[in-house]
N, C-alpha and C positions, 0 to 999 in steps of 0.2 A: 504494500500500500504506500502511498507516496500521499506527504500532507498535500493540499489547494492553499496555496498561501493567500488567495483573497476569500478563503474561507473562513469567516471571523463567528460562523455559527453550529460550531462542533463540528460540520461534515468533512469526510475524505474524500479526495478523488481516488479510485480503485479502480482499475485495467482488466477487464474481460475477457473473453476470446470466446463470440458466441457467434452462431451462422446468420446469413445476410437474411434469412426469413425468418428468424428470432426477433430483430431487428424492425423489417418490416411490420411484426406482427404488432408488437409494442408502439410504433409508431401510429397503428392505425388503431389500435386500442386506447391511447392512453388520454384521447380525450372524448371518450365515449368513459371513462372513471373518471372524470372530472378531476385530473393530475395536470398540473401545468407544462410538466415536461415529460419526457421519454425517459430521465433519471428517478423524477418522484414515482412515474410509475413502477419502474423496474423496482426500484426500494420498496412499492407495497406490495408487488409480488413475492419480491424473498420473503418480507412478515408477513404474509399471508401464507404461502407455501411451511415456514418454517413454525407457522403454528400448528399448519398441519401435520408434520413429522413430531411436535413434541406430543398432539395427542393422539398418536399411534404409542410412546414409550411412557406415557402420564392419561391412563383413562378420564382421573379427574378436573382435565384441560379442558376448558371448551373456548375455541374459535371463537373473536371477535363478534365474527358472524351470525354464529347460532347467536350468540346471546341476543344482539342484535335485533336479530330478525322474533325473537323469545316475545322482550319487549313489546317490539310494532304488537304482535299479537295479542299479548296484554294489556295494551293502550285499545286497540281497536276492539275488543272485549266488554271492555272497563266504558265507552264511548259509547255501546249497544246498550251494556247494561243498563247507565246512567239514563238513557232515553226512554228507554222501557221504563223502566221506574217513575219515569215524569208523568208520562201515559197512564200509569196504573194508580198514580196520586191524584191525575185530575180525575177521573175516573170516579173514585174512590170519593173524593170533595164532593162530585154532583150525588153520587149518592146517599151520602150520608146527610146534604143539604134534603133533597127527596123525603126519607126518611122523618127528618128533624121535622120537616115542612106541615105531614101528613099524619104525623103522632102527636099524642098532647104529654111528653115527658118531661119529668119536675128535673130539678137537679141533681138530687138526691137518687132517683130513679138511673139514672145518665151514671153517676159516680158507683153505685155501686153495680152494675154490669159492667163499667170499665173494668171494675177490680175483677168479675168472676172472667169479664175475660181473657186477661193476663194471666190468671192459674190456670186458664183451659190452654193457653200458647203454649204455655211455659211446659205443661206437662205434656203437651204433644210432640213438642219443639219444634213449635209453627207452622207443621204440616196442616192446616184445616178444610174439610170438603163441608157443602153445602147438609150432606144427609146426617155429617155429625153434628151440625151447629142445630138441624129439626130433633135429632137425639135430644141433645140435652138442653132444646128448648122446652120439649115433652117431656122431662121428666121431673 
């Protein structure tokens, strides 16, 4: 390796010997990966490639990539999820306004079915279908 003396941001210059379609290939690649040059590219192919040899000898390595790509999946999850949920509150608001509208409940009446039905959540752990909520309205 041979220092770049106008290199004043830690990098070497380093001498290759690699064939004229390696070259090409990197050239025509490197700004389809949004690398400024033909060097930056070649640099995130060796870390890229060289992540991949450490986790062939280290199972518990994982690629830049996967994790990466783990992420998006969990953001674009998490983004469904949270919409859904929105859906299911407004949802949920017009009927319980319905409800409120069309029954004559005191406050008293209101608080203390909140309470029975946090021990009914609690003891199901939130699974609840329409035929058990007629159970143990009936009973």
């Amino acid at each position: 390796m041979e220092n770049d003396k106008s290199a004043g941001n830690g990098k070497k210059r380093f001498s290759i010997y690699i064939s004229e379609a390696t070259i090409d290939m990197a050239k025509k690649w490197h700004e389809a990966d949004n690398c400024g040059s033909v060097s930056e590219y070649v640099r995130r192919a060796i870390e890229f490639y060289s992540g991949y040899v450490a986790s062939e000898h280290n199972p518990s390595y994982l690629p830049r990539i996967v994790i990466s790509t783990l992420k998006n999946i969990i953001r674009d999850s998490e983004n469904r999820q949270c919409a859904q949920l929105y859906r299911v509150a407004v949802e949920l608001a017009v009927l319980m306004n319905v409800i409120a509208a069309s029954n004559g409940f005191s406050g008293e009446d209101v608080r203390k079915l909140r309470e029975s039905c946090e021990e009914q959540v609690k003891r199901i752990n939130g699974t609840i279908r329409l035929d058990d909520a007629v159970r143990w309205q009936n009973s």
